[in-house]
GUMAR-174686 format. One record per atom (N, C-alpha, C, O): z, x, y. Coordinates in steps of 0.001 Angstrom, whole numbers, plus 524288, in hexadecimal, padded with zeros to 5 digits. Each point is the difference from the previous one (the first is absolute). Layout:
// residues N
ZXY/...
This chain:
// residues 253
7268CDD5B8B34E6/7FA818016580092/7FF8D805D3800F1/803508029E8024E/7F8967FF077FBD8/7FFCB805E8800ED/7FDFD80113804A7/7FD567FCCD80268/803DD808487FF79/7FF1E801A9805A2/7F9507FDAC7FFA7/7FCD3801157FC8F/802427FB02808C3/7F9F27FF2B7FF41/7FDAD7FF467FE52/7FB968000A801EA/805767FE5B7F7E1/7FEBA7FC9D7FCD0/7F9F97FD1F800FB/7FB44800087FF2A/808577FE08802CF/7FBB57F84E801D5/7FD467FEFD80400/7FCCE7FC89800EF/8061A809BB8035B/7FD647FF098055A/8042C7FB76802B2/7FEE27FE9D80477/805377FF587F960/801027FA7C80264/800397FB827FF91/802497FC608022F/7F9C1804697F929/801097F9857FD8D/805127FDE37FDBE/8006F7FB3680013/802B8807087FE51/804277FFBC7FD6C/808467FFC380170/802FF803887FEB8/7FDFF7F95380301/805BC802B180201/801CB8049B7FC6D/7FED38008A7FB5E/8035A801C2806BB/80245807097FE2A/806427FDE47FEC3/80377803357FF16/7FD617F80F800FB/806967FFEB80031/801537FDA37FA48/800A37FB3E80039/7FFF9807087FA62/802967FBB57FC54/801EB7FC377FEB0/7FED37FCA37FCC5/8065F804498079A/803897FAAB80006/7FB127FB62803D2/801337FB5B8005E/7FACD8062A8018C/7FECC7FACB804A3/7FF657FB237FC3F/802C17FC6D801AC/7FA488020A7F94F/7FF407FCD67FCF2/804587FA6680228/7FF5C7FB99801D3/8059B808367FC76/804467FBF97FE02/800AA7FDD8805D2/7FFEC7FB6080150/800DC809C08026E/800917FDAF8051E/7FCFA7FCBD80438/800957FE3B8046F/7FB12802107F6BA/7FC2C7FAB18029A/801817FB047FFA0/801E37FC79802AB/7FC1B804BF7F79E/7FFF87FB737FCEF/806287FB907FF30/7FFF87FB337FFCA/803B3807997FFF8/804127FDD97FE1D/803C97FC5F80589/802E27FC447FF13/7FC1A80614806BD/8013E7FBF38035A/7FA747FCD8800F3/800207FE5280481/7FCD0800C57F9E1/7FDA57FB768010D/800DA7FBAB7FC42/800DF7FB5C800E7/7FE9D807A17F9D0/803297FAB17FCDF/805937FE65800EA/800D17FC077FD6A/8028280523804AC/805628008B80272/7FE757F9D2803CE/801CB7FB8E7FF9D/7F9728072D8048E/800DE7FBE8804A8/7FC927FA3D7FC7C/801AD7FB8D800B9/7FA4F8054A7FC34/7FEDB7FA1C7FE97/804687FC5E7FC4B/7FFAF7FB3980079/80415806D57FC26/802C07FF377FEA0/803D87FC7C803CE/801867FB9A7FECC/8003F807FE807AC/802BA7FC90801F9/7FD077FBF680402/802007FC15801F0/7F8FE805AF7FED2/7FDB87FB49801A3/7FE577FC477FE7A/7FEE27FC6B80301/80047803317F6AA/7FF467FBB97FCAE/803187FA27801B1/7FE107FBBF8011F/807F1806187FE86/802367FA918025B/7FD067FF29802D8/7FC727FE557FD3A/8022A80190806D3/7FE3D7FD9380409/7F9F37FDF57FFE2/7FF037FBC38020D/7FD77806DB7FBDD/7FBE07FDE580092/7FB6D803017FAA4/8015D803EF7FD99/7FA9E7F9F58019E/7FC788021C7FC3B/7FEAE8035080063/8003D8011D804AD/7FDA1802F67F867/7FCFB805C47FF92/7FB8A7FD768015E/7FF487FB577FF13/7FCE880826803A1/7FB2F7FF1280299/7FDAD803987FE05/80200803177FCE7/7F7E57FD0A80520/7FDCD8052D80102/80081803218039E/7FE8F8048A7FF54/803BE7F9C3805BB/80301802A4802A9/80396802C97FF51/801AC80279803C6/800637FDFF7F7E5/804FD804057FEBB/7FC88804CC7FCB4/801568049C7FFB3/7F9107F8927FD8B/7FCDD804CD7FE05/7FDDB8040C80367/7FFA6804CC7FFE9/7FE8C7F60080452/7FE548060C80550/803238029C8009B/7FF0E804A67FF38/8067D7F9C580289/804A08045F8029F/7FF76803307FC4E/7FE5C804618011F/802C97FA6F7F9BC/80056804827FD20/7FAA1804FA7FF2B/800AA804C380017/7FB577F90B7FF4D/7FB6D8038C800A5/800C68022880514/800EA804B47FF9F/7FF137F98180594/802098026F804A4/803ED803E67FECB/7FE1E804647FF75/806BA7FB4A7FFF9/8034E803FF7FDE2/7FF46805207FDF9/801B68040480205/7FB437FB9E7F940/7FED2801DE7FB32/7FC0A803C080308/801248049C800C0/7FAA37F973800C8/7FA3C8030380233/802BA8025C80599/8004D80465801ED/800F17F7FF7FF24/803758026C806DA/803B08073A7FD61/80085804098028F/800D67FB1F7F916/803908049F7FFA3/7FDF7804167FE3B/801818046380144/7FAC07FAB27FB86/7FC40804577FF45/7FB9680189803F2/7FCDE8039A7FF6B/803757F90A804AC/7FE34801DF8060E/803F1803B080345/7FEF18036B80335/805F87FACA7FAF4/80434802CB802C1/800138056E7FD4B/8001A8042980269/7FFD77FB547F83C/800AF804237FC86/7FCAA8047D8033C/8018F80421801E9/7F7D17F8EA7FDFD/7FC5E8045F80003/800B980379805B8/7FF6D804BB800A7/8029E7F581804BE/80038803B8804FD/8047E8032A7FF0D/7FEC580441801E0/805337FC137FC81/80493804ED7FFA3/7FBDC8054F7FD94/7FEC2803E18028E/7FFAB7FAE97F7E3/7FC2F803B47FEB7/7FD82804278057A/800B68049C8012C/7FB747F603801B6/7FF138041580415/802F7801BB802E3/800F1804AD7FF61/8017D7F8E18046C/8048D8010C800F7/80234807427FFCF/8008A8035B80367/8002F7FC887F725/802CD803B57FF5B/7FD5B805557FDCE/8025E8042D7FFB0/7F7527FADC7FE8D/7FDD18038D7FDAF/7FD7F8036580526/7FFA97FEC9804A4/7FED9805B07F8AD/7FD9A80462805D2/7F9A77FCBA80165/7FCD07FDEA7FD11/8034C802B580788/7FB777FE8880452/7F9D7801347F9C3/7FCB27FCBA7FEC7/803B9806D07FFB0/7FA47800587FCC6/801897FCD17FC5E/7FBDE8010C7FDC6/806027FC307FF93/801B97FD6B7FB85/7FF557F83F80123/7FED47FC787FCF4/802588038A807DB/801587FB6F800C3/7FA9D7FD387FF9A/801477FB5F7FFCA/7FACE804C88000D/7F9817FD417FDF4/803EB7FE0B7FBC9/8028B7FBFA800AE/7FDDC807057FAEE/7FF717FC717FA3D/803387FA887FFBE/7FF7F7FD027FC46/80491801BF808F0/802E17FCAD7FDFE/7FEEB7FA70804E8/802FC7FC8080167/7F6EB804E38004A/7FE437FBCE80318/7FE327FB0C7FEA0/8012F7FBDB80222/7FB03805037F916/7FE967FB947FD94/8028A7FD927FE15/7FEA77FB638002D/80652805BB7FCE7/804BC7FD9E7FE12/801A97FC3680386/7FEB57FB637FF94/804B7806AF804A7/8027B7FF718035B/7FB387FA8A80251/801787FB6C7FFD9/7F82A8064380271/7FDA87FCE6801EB/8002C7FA807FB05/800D47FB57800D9/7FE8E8062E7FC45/7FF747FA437FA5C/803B17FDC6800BE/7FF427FBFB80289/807698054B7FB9D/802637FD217FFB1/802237FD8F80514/802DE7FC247FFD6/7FBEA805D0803FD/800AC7FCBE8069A/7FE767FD5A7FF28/8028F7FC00800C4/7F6D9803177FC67/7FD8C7FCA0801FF/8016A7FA967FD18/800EF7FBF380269/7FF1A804897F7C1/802187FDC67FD85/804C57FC6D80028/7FFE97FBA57FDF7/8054B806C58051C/803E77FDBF8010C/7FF097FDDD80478/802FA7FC3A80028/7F9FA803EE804AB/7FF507FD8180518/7FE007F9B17FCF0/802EC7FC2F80025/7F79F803B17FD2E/800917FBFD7FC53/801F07FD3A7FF93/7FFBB7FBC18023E/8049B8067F7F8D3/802087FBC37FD9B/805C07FECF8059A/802867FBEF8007B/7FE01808D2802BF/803BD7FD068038B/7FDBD7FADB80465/802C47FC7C801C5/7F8A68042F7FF0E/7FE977FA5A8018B/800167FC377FB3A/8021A7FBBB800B1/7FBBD805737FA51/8002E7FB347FDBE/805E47FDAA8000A/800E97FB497FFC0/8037E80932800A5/806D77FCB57FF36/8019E7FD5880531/8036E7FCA68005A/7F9B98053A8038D/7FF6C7FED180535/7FE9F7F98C80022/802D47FC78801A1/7F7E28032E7FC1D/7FF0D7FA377FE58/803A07FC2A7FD9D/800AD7FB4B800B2/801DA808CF7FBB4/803177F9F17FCC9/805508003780359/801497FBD88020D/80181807EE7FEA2/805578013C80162/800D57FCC680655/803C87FD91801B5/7F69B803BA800E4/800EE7FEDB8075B/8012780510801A2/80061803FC7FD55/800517FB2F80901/8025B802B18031A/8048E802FC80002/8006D804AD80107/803B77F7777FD73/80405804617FF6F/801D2802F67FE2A/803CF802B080130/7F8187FD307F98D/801838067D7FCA6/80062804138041F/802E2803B77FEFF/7FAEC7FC3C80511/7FCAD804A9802ED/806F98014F80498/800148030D803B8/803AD7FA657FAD1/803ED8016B8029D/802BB8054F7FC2F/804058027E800E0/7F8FD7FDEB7FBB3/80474803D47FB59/7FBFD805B48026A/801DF804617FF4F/7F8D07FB1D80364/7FC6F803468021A/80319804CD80291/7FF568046E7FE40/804887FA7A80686/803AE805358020B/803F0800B77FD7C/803818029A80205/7FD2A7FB387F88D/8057B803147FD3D/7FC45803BE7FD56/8014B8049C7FF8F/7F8EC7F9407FE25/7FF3D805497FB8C/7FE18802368046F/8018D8047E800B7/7FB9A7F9CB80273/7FD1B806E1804A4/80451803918009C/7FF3B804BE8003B/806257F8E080018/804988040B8012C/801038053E7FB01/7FFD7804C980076/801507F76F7FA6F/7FF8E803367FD6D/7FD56802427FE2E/8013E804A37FFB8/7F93E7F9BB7FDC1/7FB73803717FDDF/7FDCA803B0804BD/7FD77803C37FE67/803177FBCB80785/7FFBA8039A802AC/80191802D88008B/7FD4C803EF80094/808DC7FC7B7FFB4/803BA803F87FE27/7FFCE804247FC25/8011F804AB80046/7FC877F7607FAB0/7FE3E803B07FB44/7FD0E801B67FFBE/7FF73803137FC58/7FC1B7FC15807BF/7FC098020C80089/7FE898054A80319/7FBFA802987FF8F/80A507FEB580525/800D78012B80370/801C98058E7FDA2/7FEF68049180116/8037A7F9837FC0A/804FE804F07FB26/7FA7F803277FE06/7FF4F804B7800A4/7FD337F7ED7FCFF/7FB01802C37FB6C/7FD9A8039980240/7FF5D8047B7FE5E/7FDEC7F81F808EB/7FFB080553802D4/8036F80436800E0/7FDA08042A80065/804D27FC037FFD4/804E6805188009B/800DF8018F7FC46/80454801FE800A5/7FA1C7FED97F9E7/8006C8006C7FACB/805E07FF907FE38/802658035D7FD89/7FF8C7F7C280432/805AD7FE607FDDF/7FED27FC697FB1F/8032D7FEA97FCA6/7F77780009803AC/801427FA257FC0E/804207FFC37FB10/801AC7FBA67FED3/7FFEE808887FE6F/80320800447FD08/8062F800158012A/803467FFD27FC7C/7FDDB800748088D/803737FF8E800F2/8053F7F8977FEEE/7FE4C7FC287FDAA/8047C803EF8037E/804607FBD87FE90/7FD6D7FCB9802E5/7FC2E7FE687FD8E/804257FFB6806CF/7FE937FE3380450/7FA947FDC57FE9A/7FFD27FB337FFD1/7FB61807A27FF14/7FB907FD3C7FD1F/8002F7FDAC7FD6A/7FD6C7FBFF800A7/805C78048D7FA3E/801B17FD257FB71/7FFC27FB1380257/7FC9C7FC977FFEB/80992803DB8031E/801297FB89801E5/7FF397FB4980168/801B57FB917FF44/7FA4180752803AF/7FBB07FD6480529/7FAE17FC7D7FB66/7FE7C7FB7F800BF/8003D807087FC08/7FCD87FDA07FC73/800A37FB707FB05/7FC5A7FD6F7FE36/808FB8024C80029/8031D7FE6A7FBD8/801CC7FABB803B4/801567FBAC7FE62/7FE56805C5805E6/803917F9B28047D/7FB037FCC7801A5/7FFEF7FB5E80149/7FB01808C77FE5A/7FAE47FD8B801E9/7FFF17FE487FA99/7FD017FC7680145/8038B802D87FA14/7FC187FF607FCC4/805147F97B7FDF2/7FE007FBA17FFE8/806B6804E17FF0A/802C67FC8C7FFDB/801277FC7380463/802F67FC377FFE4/7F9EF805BA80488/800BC7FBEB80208/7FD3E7FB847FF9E/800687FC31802E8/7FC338046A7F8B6/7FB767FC677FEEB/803AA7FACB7FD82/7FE127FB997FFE4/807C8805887FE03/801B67FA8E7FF47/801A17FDFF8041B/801E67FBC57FEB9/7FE90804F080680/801F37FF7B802FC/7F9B97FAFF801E5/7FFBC7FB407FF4F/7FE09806CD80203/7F8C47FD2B801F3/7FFBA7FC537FC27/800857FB97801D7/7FEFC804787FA71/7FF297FC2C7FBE7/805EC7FB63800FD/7FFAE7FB9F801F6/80416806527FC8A/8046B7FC68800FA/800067FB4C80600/801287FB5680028/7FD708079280342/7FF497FE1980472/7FAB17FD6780180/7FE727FEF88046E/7FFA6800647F7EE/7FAD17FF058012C/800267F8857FA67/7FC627FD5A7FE3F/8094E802458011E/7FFF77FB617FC9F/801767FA778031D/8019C7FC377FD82/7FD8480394809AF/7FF867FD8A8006C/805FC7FC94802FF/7FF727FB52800F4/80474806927FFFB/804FC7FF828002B/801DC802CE80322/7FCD58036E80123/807357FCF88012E/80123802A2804CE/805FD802B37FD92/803A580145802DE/7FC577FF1D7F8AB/8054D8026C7FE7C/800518049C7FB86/7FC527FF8E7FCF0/8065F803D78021D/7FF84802827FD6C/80631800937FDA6/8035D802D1801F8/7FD517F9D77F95B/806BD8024E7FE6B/80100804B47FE06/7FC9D8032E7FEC0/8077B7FD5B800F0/804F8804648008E/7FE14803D17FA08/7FF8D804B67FF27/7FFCA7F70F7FDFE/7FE2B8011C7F8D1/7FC65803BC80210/80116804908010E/7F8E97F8737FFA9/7FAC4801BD80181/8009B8052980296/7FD33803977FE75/806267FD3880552/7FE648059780286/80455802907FE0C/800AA804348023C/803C77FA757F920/801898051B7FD35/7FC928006B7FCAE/80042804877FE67/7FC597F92F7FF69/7FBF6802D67FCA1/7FC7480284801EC/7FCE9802D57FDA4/8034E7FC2F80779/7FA5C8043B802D9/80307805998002D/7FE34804287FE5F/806947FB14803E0/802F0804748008F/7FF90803B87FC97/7FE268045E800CB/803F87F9917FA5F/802518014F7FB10/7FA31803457FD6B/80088804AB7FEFB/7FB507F95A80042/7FB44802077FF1C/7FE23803BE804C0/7FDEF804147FE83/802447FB8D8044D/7FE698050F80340/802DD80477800A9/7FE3C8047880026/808067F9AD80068/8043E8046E7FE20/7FF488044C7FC00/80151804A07FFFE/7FB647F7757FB8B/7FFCF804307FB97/7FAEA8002E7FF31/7FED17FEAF7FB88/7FDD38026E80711/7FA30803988014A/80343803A9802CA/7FF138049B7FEFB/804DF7FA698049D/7FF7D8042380476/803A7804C57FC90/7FF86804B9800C2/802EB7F9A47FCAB/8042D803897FAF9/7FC6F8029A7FDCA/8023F803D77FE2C/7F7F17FC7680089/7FD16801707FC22/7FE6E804D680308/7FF28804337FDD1/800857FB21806D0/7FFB68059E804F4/80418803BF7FE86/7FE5F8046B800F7/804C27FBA57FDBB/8054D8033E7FEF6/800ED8012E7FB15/803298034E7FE83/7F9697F9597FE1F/80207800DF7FAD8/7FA2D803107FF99/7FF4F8044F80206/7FD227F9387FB73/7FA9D804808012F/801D88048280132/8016F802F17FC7A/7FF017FEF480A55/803768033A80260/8015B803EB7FC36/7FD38803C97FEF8/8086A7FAEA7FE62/802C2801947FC50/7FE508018E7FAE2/801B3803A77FD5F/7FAA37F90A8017D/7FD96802F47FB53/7FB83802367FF33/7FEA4801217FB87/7FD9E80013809AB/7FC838042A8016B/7FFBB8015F8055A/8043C8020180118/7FAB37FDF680057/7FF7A801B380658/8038D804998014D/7FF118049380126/8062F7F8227FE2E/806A3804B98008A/8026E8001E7FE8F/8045D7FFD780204/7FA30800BC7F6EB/801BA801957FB5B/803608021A80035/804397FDD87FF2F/7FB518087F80245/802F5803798024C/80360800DF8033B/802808041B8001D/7FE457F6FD803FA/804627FE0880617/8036E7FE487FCAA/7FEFD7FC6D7FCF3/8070E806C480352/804217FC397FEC2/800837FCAC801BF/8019B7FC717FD31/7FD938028F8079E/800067FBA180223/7FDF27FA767FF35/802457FBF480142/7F7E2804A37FBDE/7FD8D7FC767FFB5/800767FC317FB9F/7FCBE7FC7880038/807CC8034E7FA4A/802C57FD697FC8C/8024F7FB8080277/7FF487FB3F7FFFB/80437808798027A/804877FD63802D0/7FEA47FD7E802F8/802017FBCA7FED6/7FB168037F805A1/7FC787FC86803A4/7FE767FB7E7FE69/8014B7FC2980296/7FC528035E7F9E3/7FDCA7FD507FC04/8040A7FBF57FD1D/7FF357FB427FFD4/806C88082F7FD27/800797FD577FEFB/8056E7FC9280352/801E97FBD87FE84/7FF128060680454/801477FD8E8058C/7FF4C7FBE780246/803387FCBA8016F/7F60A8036F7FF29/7FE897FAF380118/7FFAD7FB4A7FCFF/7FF437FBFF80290/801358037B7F78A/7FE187FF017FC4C/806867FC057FF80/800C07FB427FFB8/80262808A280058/806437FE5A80011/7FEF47FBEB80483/800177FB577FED0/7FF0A805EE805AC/802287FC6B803B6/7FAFD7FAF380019/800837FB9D801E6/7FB42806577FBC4/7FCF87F8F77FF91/804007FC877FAA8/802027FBB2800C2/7FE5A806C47FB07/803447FD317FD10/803377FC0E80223/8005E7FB487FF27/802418085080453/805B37FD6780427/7FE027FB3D8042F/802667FBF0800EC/7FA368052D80098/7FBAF7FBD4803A9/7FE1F7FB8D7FBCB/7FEF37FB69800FB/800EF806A97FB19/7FDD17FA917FAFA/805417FC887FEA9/8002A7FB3C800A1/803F4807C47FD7F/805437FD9D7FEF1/801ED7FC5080577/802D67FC2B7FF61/7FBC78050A8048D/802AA7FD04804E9/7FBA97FCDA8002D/801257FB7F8013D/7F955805607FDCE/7FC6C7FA6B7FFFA/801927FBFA7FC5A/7FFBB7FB658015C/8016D805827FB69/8013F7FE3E7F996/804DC7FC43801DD/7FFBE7FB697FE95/804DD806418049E/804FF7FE1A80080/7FE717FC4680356/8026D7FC217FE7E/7FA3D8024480639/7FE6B7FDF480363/7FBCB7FBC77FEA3/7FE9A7FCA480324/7FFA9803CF7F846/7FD747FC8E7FCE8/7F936800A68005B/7FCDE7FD347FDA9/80200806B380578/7FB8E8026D80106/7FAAC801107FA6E/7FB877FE5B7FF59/8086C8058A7FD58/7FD608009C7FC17/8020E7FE9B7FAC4/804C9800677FFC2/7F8D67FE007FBCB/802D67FFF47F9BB/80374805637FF24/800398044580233/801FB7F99A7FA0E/80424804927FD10/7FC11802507FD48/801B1802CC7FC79/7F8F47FD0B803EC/7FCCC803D57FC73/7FF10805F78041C/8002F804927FE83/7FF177F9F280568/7FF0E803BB80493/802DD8056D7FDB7/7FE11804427FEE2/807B77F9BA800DD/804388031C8009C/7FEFF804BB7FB8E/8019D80474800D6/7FADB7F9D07F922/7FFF7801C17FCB8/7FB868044480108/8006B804C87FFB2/7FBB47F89380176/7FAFE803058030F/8015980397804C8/7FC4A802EA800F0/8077D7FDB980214/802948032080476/803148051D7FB91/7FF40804BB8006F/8037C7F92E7FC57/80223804457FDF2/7FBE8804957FCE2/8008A804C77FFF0/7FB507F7FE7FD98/7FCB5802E77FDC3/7FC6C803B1803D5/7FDEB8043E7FF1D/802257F914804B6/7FD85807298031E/803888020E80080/7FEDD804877FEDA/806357FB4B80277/80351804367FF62/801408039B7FC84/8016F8048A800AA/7FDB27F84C7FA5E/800A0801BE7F9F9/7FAD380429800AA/801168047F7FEB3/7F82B7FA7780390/7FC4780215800C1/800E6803D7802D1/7FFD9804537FDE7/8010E7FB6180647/802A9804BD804AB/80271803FC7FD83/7FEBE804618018A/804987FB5A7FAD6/803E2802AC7FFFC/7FE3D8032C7FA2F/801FF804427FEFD/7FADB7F9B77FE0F/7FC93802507FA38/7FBF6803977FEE7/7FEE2804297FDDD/7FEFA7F6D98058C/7FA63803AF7FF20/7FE6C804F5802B1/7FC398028D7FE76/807D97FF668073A/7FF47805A580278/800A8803C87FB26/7FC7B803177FEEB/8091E7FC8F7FD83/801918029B7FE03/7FBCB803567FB9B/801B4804257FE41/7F96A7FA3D8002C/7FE11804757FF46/7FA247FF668023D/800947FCAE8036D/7FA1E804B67FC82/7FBE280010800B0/7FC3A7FC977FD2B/7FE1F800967FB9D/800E37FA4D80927/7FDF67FC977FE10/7F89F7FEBB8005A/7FE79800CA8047E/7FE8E7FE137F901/7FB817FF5E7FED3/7FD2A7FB69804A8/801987FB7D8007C/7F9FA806DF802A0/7FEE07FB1D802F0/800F97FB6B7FD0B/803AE7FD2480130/7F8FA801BA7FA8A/800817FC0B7FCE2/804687FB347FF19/800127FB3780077/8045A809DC7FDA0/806857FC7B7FF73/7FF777FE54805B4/7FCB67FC9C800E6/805F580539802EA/7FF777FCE0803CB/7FE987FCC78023D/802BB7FD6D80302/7F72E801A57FBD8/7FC207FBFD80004/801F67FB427FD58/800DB7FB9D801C5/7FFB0806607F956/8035B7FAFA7FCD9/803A87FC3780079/7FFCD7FB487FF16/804F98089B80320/8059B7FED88017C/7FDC97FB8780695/800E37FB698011F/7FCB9808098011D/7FDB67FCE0804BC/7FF7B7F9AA7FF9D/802367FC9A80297/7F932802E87F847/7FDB07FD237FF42/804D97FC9D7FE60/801427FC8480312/802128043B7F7B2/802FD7FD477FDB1/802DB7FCFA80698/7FF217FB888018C/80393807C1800A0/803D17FECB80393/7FD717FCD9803EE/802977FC4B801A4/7F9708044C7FFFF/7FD0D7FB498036E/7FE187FB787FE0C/7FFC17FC33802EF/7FE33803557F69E/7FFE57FA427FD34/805047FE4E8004B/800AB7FB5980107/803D0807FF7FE27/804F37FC6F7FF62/800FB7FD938061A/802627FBE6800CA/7FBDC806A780266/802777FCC880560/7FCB37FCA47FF20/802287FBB780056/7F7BB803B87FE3E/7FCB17FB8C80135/8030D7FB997FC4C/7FFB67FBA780208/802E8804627F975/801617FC437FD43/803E77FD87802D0/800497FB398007C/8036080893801C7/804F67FDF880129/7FDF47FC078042F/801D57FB918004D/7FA4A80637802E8/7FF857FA9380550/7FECD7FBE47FCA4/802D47FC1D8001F/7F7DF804297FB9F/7FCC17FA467FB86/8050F7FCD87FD53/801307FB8C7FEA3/8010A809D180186/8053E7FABE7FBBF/805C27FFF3803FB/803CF7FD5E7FEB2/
């Protein structure tokens, strides 16, 4: 989004799309065993969705100078209001105990919220903090099927999908932000090496398919390519996109 654009209406982050969208289909997928899709899984998700472009807009203020911060009220006031909404309507179908997952996100979206004031939000640590809030949405949904268990499979795929949002911090990183940091290749592809290695020992343990393993190597293959010359928001966007349908397949099949 362009500086101010929208006033706010809009998340400013490219990658957020995939990192919405792609762990919530993750968590109905593994909550399916267990029980039917509702309209309750439509609220969470409108909750989510409107909730983040509430989050989006308070960092906005947050972080913009004291005369600036008007334009990004009405935003910010709409989509509150909007997500308070539909979070009672998930409230209705879900019950009470959704509202236990309530002090894991205050921890983190406060945190991130905490960084925005201090004008860190771009920092690792924000990333972080936002990519674990936003995947943790398979986590609420999964737990919310009714069962008091969660196998070994199920939360290497939570892992495994949030691992590689949180890789996209380093790789991004690497191919704009600190282009220029020798450092910031290698970081990148560092981490990238050692989730592979975390997929191969899930894989041996019976955790994940032998497809994982193929999809682990290919961000590495990504990591290690695409720095090498100057890449187009766009490509990236793409490669993004490709590499997060393939994890969504690998959980469907």
């Amino acid at each position: 989004m362009a500086k101010g654009a929208t006033k706010g209406w809009l998340p400013n982050q490219h990658g957020a799309w995939a990192m919405i969208i792609v762990p919530f289909l993750v968590g109905l997928l593994l909550v399916f065993p267990y029980r039917p899709l509702d309209w309750g899984d439509l609220a969470l998700f409108v909750t989510w969705l409107i909730g983040y472009f509430a989050f989006d807009a308070l960092v906005f203020i947050l972080k913009s100078p004291a005369r600036r911060r008007h334009q990004y009220y009405a935003a910010f006031g709409t989509y509150a209001a909007i997500a308070g909404v539909a979070g009672l309507i998930t409230l209705y179908f879900r019950g009470w105990s959704i509202l236990y997952w309530v002090p894991v996100y205050a921890v983190l979206l406060g945190t991130a919220l905490y960084l925005a004031g201090t004008k860190r939000e771009r920092s690792v640590l924000s990333g972080v903090l936002t990519i674990v809030a936003s995947c943790g949405l398979m986590g609420v949904l999964r737990t919310s099927g009714g069962v008091d268990f969660v196998r070994a499979d199920e939360i290497a795929v939570m892992v495994a999908i949030t691992a590689y949002f949180i890789g996209t911090i380093f790789h991004v990183k690497a191919l704009i932000r600190e282009r220029n940091n020798p450092k910031s290749t290698p970081r990148s592809l560092t981490y990238h090496v050692a989730l592979a290695v975390a997929v191969v020992v899930a894989v041996l343990l019976g955790w994940l398919t032998w497809g994982w393993i193929i999809w682990a190597v290919a961000l590495i293959v990504r990591a290690w390519w695409m720095p090498r010359e100057r890449r187009k928001p766009m490509q990236i966007g793409i490669v993004e996109i490709i590499m997060s349908t393939w994890a969504l397949l690998l959980v469907l099949l």
